[in-house]
N, CA, C, O and CB atoms as a CASP TS submission, in Angstrom:
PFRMAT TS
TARGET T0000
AUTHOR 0000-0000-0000
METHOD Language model
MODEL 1
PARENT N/A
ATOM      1  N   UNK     1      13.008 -56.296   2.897  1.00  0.00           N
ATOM      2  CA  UNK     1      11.755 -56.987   2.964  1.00  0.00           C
ATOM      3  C   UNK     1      10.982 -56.511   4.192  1.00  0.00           C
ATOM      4  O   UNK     1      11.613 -56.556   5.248  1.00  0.00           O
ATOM      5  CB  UNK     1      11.975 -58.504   2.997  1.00  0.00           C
ATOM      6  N   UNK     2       9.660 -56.039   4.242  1.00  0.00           N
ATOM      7  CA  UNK     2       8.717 -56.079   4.718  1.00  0.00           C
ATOM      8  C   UNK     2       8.518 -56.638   6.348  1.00  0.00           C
ATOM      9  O   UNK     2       7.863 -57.666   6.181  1.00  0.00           O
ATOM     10  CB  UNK     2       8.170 -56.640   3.805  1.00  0.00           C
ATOM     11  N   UNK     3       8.612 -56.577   6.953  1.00  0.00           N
ATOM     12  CA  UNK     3       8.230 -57.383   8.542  1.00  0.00           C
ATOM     13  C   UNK     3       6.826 -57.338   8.941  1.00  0.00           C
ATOM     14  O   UNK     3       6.152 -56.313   9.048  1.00  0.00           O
ATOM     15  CB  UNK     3       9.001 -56.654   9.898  1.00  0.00           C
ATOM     16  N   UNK     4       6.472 -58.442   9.136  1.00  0.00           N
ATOM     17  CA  UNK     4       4.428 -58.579   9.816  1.00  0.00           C
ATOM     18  C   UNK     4       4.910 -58.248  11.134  1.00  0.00           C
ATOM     19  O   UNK     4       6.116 -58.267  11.377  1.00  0.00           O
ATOM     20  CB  UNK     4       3.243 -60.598   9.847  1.00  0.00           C
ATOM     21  N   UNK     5       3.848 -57.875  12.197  1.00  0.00           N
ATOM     22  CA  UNK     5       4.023 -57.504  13.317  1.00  0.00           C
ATOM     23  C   UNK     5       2.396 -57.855  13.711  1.00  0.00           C
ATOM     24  O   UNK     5       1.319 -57.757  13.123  1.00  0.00           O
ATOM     25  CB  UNK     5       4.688 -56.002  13.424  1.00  0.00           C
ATOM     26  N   UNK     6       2.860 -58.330  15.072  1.00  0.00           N
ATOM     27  CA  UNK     6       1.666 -58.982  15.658  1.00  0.00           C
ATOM     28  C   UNK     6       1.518 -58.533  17.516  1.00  0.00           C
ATOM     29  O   UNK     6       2.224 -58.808  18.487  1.00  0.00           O
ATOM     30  CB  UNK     6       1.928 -60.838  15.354  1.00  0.00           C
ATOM     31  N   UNK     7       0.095 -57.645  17.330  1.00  0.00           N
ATOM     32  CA  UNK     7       0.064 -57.334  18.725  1.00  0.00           C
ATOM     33  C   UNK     7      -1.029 -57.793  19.353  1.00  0.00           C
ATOM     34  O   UNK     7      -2.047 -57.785  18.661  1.00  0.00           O
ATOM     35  CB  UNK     7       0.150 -56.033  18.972  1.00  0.00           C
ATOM     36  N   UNK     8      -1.163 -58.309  20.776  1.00  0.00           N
ATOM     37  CA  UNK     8      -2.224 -58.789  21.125  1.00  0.00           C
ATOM     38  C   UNK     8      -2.478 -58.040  22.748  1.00  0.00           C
ATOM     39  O   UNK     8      -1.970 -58.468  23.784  1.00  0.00           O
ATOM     40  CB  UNK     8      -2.082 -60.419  20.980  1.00  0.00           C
ATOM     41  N   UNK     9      -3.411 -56.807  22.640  1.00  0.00           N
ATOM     42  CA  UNK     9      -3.232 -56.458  23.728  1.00  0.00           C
ATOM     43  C   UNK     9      -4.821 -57.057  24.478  1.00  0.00           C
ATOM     44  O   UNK     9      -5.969 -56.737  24.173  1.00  0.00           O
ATOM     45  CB  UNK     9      -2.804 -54.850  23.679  1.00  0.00           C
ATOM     46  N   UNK    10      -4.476 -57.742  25.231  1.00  0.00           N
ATOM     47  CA  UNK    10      -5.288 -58.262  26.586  1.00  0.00           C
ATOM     48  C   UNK    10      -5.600 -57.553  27.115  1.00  0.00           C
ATOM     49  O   UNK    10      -5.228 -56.387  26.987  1.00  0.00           O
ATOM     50  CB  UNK    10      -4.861 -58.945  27.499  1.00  0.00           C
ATOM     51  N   UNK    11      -6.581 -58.045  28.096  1.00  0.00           N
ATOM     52  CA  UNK    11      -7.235 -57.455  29.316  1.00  0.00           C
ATOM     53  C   UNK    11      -6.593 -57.853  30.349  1.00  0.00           C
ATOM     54  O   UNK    11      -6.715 -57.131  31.339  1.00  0.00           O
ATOM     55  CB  UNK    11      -8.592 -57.756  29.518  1.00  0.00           C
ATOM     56  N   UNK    12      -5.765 -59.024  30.475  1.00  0.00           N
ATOM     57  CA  UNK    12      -4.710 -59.376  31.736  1.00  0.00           C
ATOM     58  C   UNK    12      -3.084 -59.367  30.903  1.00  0.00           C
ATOM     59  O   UNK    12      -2.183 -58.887  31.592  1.00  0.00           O
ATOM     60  CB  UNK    12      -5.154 -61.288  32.563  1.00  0.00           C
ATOM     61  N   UNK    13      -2.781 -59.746  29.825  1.00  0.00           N
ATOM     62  CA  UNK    13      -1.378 -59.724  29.339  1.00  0.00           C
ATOM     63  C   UNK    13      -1.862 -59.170  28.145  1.00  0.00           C
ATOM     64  O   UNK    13      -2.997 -59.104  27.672  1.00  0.00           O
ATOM     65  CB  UNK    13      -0.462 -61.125  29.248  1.00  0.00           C
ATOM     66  N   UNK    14      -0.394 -58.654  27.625  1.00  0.00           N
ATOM     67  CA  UNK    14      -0.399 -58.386  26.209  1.00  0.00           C
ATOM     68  C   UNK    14       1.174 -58.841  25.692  1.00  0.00           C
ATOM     69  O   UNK    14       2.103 -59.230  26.401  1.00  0.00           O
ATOM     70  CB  UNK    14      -0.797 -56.689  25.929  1.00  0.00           C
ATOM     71  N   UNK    15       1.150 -58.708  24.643  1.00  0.00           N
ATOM     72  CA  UNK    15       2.437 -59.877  24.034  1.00  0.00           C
ATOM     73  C   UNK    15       2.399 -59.492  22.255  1.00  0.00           C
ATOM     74  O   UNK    15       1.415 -59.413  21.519  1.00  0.00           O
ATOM     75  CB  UNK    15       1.839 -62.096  24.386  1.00  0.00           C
ATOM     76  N   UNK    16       3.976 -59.284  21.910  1.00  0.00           N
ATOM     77  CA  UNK    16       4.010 -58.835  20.647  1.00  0.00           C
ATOM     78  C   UNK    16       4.839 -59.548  20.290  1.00  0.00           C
ATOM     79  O   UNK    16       5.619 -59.911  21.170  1.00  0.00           O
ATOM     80  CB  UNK    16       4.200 -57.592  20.353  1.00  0.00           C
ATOM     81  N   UNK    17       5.133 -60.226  18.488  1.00  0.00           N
ATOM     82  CA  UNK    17       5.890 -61.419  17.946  1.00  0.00           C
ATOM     83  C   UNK    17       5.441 -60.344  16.593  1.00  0.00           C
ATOM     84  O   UNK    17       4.568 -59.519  16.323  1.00  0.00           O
ATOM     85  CB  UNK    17       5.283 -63.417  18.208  1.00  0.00           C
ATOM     86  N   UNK    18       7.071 -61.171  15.766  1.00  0.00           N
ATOM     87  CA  UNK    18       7.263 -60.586  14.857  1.00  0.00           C
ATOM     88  C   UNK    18       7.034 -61.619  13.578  1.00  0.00           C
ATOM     89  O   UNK    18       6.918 -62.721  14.114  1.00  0.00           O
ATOM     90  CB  UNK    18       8.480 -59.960  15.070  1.00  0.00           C
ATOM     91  N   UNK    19       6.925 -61.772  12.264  1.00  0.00           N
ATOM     92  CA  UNK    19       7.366 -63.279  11.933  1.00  0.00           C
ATOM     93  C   UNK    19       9.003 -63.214  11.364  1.00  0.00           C
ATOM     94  O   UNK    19       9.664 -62.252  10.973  1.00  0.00           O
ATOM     95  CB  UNK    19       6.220 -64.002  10.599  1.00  0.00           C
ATOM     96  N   UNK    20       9.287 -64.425  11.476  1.00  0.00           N
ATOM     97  CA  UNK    20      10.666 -64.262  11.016  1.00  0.00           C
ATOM     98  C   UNK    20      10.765 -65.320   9.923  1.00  0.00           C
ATOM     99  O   UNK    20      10.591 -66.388  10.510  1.00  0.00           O
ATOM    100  CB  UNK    20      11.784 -64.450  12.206  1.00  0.00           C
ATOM    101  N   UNK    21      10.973 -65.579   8.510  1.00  0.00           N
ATOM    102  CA  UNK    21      11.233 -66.971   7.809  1.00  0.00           C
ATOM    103  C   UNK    21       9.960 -67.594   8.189  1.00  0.00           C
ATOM    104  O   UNK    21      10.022 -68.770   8.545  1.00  0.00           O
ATOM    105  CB  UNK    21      12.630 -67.888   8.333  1.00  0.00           C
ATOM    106  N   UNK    22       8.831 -67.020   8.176  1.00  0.00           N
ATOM    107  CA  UNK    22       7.426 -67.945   8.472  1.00  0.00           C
ATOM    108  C   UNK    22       7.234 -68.240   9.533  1.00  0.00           C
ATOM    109  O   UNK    22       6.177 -68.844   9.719  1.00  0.00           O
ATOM    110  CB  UNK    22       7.253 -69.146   7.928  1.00  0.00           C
ATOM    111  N   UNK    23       7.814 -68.069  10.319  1.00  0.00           N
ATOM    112  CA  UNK    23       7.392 -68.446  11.808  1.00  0.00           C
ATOM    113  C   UNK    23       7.468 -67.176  12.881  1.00  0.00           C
ATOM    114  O   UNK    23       8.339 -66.314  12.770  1.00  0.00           O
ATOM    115  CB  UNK    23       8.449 -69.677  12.368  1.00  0.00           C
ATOM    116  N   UNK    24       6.360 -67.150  14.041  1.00  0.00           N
ATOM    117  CA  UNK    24       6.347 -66.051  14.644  1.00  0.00           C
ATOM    118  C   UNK    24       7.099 -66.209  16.128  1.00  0.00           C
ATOM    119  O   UNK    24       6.894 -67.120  16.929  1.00  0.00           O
ATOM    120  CB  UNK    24       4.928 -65.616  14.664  1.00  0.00           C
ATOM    121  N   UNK    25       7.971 -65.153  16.279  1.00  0.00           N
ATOM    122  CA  UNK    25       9.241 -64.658  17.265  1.00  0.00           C
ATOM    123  C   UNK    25       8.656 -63.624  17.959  1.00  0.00           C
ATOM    124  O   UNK    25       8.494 -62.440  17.663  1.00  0.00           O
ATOM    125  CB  UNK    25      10.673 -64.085  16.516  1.00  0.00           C
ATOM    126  N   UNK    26       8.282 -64.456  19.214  1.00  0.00           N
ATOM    127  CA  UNK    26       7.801 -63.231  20.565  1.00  0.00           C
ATOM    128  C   UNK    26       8.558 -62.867  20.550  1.00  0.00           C
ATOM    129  O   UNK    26       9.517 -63.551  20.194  1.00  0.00           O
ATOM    130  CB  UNK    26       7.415 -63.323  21.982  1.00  0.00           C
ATOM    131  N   UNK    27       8.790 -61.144  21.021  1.00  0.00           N
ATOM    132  CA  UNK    27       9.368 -59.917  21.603  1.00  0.00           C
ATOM    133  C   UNK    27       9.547 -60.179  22.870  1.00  0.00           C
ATOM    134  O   UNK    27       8.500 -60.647  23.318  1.00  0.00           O
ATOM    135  CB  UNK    27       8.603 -58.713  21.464  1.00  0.00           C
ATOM    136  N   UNK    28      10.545 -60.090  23.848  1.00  0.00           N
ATOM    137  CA  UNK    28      10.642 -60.175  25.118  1.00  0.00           C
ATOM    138  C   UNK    28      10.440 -58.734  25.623  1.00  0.00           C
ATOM    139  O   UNK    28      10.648 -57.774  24.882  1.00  0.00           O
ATOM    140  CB  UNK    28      11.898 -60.824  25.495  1.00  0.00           C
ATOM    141  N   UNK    29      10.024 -58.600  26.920  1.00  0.00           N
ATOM    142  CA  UNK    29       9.763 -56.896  27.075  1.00  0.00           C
ATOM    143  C   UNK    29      11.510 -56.741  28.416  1.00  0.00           C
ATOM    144  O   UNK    29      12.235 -57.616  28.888  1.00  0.00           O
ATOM    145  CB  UNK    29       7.352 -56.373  28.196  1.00  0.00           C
ATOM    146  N   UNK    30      11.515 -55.472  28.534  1.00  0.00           N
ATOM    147  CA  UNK    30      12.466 -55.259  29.130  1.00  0.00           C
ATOM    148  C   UNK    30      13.135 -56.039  30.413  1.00  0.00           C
ATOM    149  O   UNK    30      14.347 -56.223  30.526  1.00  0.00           O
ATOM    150  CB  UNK    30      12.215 -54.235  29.290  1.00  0.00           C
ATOM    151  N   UNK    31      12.143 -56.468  31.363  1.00  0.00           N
ATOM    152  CA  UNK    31      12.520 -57.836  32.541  1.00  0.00           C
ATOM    153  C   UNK    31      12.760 -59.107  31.562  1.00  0.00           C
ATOM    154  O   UNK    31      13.272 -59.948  32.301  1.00  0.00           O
ATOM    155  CB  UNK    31      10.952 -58.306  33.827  1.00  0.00           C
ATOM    156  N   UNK    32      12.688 -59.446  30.768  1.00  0.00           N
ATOM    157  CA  UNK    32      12.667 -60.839  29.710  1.00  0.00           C
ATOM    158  C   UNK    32      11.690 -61.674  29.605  1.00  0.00           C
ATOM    159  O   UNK    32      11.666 -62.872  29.325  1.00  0.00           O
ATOM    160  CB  UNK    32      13.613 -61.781  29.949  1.00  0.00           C
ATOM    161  N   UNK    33      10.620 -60.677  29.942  1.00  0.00           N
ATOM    162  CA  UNK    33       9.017 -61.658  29.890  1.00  0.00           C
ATOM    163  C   UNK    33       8.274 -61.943  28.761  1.00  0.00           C
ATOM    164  O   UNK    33       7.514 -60.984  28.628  1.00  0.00           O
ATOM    165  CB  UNK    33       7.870 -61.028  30.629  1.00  0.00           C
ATOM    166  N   UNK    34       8.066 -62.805  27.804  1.00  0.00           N
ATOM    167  CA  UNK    34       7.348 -62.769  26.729  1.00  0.00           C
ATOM    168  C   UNK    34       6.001 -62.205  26.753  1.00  0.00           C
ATOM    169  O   UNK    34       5.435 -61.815  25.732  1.00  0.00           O
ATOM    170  CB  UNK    34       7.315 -63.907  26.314  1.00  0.00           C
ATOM    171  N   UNK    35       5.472 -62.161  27.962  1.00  0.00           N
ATOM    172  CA  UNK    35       4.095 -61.544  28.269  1.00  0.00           C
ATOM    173  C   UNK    35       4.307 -60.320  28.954  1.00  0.00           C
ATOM    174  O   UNK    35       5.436 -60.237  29.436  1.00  0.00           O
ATOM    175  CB  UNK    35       3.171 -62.443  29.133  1.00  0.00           C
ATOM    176  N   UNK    36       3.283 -58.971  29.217  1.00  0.00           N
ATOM    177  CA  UNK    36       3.722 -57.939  29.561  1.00  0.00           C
ATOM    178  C   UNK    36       2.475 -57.616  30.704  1.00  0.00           C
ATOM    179  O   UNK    36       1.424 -57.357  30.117  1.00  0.00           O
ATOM    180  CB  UNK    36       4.023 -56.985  28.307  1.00  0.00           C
ATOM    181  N   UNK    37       2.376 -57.581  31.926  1.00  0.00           N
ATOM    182  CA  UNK    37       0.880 -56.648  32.467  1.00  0.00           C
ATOM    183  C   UNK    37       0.649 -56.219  31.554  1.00  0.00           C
ATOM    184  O   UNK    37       1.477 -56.071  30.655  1.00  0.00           O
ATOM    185  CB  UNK    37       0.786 -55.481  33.517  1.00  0.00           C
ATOM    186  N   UNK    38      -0.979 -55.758  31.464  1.00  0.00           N
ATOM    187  CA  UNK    38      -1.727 -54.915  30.601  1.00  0.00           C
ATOM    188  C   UNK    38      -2.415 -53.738  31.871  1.00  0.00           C
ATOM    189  O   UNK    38      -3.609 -53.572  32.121  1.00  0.00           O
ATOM    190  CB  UNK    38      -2.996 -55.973  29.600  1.00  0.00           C
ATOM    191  N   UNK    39      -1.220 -53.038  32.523  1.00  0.00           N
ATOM    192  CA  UNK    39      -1.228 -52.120  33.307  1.00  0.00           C
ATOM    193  C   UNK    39      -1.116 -51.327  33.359  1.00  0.00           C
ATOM    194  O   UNK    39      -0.541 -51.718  34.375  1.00  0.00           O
ATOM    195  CB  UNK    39      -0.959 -52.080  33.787  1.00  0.00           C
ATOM    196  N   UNK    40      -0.991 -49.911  33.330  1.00  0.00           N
ATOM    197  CA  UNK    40      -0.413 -48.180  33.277  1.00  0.00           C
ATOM    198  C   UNK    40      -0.781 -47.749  34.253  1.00  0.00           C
ATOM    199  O   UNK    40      -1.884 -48.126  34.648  1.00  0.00           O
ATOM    200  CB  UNK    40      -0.884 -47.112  32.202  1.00  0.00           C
ATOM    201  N   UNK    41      -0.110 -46.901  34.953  1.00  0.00           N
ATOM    202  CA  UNK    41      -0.573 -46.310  36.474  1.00  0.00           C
ATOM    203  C   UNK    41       0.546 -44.648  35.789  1.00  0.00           C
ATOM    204  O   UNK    41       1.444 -44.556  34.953  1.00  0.00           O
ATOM    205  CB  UNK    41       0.269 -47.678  38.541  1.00  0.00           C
ATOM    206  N   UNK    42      -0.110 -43.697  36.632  1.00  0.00           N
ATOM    207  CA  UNK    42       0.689 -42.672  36.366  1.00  0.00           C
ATOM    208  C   UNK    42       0.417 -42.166  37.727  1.00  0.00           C
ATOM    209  O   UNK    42      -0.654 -42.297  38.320  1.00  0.00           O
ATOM    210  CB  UNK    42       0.400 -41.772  35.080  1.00  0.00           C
ATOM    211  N   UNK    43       1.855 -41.367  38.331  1.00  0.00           N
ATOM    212  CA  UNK    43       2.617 -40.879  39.362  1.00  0.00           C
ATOM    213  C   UNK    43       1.970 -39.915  39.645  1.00  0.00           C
ATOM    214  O   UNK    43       1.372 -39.342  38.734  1.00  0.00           O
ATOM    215  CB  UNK    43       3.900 -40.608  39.182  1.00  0.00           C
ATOM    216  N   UNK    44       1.870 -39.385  41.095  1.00  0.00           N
ATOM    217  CA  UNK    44       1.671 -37.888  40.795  1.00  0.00           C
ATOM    218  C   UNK    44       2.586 -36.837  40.628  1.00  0.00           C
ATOM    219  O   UNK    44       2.378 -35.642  40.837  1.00  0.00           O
ATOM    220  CB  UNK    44       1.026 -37.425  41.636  1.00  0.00           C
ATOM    221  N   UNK    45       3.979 -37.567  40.097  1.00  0.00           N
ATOM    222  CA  UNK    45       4.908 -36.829  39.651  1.00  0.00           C
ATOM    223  C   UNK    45       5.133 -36.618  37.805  1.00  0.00           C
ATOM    224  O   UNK    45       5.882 -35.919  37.123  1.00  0.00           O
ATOM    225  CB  UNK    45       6.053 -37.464  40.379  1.00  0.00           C
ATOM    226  N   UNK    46       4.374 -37.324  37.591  1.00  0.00           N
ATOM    227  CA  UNK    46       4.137 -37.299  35.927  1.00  0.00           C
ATOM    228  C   UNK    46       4.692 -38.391  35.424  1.00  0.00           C
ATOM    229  O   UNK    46       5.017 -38.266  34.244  1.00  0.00           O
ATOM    230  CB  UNK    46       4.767 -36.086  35.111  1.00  0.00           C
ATOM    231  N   UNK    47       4.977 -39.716  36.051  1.00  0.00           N
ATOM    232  CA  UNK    47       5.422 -40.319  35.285  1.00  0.00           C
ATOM    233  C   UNK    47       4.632 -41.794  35.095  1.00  0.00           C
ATOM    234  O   UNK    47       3.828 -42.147  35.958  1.00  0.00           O
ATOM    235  CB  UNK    47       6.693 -40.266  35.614  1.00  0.00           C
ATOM    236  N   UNK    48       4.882 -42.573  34.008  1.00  0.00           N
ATOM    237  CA  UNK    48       4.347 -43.054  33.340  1.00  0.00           C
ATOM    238  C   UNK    48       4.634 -44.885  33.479  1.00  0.00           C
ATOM    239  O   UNK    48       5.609 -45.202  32.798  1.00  0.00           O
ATOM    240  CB  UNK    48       4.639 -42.269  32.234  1.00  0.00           C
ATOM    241  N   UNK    49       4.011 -46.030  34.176  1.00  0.00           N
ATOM    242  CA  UNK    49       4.323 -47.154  34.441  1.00  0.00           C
ATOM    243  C   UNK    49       4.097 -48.010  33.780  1.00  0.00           C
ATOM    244  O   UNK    49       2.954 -47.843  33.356  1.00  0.00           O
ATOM    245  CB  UNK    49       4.056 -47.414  35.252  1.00  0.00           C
ATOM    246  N   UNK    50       4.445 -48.746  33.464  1.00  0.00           N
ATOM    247  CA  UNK    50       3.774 -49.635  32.480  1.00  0.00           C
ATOM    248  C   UNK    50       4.335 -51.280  33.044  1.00  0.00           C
ATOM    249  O   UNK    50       5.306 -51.556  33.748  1.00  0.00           O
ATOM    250  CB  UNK    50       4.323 -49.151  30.682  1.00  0.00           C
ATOM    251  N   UNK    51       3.393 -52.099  32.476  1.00  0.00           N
ATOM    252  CA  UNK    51       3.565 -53.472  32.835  1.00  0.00           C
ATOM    253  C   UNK    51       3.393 -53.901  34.204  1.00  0.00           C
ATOM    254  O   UNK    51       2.380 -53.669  34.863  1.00  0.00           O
ATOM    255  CB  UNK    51       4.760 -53.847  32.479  1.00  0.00           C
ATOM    256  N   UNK    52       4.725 -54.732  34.745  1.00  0.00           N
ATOM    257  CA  UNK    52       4.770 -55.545  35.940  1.00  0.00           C
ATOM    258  C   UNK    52       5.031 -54.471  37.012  1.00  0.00           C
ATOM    259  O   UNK    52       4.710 -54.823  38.147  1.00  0.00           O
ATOM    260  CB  UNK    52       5.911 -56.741  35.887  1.00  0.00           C
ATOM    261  N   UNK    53       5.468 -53.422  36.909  1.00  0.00           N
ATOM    262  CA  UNK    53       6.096 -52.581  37.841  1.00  0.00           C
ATOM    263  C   UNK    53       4.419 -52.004  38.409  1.00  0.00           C
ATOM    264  O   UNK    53       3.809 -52.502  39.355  1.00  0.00           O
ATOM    265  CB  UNK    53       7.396 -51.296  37.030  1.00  0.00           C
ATOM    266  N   UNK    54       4.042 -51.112  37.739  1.00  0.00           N
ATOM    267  CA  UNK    54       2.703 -50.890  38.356  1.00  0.00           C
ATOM    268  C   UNK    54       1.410 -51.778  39.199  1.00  0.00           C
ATOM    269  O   UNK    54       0.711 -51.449  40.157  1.00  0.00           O
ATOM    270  CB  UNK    54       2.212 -50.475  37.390  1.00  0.00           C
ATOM    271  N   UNK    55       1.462 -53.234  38.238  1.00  0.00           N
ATOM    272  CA  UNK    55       0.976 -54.312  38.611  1.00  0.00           C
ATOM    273  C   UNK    55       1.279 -54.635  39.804  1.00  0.00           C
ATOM    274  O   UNK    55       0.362 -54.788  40.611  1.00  0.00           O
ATOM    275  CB  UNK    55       1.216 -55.153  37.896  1.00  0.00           C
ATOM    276  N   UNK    56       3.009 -54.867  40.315  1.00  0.00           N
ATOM    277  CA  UNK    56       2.691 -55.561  41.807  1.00  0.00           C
ATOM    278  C   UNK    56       2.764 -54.692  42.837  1.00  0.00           C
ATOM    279  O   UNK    56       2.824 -55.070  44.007  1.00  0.00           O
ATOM    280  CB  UNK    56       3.644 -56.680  42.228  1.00  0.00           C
ATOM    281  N   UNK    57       2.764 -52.865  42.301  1.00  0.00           N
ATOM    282  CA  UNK    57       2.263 -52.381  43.051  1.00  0.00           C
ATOM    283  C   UNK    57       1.311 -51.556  43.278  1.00  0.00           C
ATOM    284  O   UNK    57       1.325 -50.475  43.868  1.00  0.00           O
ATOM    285  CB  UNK    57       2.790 -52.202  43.327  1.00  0.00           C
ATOM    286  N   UNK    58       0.287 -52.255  42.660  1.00  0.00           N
ATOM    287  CA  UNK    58      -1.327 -51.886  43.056  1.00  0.00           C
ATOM    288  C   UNK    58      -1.729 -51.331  43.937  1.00  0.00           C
ATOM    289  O   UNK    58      -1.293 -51.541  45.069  1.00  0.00           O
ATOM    290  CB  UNK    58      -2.087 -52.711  43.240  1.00  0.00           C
ATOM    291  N   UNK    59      -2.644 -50.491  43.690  1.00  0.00           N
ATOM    292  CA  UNK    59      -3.702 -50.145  45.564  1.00  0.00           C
ATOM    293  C   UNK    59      -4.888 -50.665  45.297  1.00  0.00           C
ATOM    294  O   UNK    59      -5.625 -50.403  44.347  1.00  0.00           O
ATOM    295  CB  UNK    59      -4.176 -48.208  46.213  1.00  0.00           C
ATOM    296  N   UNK    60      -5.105 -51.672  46.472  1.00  0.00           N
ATOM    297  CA  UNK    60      -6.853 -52.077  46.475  1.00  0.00           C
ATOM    298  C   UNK    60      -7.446 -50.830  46.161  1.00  0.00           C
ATOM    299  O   UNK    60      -7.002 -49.855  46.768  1.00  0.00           O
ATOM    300  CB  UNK    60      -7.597 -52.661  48.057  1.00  0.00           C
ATOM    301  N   UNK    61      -8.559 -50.616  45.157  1.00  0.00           N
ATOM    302  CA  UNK    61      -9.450 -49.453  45.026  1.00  0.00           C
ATOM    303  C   UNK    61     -10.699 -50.235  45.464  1.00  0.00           C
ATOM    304  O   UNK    61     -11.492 -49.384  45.867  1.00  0.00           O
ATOM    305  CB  UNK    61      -9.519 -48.693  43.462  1.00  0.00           C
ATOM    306  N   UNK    62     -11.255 -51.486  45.577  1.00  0.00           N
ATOM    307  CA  UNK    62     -12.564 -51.752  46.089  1.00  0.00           C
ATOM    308  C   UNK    62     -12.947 -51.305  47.148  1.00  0.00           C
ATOM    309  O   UNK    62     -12.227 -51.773  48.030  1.00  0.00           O
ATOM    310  CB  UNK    62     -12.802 -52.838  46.209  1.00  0.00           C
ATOM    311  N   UNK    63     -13.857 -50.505  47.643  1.00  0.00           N
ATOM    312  CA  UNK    63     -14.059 -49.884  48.841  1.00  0.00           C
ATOM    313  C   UNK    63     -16.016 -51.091  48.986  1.00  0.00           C
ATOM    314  O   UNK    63     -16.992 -51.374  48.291  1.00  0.00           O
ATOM    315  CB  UNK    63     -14.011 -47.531  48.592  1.00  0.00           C
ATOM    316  N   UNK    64     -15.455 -51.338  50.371  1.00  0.00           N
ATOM    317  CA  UNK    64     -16.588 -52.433  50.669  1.00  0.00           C
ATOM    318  C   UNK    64     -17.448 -51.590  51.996  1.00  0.00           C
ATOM    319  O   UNK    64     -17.077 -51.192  53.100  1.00  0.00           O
ATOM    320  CB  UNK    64     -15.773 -54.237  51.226  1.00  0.00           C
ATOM    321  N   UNK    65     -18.540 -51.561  51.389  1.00  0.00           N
ATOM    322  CA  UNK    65     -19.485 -50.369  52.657  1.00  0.00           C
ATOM    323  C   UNK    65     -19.920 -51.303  53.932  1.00  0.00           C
ATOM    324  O   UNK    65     -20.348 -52.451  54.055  1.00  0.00           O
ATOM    325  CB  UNK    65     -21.363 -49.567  51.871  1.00  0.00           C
ATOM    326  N   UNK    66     -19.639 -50.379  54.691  1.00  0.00           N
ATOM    327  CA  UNK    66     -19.354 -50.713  56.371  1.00  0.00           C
ATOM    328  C   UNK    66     -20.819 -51.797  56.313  1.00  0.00           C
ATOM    329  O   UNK    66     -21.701 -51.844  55.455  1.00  0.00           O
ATOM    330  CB  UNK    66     -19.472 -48.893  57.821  1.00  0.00           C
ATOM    331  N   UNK    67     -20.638 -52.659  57.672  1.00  0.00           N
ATOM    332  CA  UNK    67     -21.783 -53.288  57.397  1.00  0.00           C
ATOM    333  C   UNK    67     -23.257 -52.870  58.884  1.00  0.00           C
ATOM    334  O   UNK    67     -24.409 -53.210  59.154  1.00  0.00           O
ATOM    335  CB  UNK    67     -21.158 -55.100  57.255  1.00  0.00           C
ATOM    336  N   UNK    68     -21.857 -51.698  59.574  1.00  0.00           N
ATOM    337  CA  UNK    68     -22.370 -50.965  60.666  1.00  0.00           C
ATOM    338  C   UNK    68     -23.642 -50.325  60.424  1.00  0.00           C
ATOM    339  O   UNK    68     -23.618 -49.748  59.337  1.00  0.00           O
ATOM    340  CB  UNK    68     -21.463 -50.012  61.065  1.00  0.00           C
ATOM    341  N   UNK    69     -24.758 -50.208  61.036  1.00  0.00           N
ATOM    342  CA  UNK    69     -25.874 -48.676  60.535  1.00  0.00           C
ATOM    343  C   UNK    69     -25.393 -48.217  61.321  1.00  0.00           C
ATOM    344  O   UNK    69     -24.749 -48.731  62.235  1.00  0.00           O
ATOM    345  CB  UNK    69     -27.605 -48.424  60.554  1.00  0.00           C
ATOM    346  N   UNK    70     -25.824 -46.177  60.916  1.00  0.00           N
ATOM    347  CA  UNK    70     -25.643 -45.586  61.946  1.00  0.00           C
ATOM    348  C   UNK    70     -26.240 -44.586  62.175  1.00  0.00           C
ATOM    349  O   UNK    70     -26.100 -43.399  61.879  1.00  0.00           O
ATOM    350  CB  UNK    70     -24.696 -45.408  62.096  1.00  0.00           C
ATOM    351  N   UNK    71     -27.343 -45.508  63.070  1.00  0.00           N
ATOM    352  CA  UNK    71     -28.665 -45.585  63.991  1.00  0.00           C
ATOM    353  C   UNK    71     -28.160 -44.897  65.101  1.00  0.00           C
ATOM    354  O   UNK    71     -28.870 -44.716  66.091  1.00  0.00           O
ATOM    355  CB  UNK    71     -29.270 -47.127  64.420  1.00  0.00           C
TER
END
């Protein structure tokens, strides 16, 4: 038989459930989170991040312009 599959990719989480007997069964992702970052960062070694791992380690990219002139 057939399996439905259900993906919901977010702009802050994403989260996939299967149905099972009529009812839908989140996927846990590899840490055991039913929810996943909706993150990817890539290395400059080629490799490829996905989820929470890239997430908590972010780099601020907002760059906020000096409020110095320079007069």
């Amino acid at each position: 038989m057939a399996k439905t599959i259900g993906i919901d990719l977010g702009t802050t989480n994403s989260v996939v459930a299967i149905m099972e007997g009529g009812d839908p069964i989140v996927i846990a992702n590899q840490e055991g989170s039913r929810t996943t970052p909706s993150v990817v960062a890539f290395t400059d070694k080629g490799e490829r991040w996905l989820g929470k791992l890239p997430n908590v380690r972010q780099l601020p990219t907002l760059k906020i312009p000096s409020s110095r002139s320079s007069d």
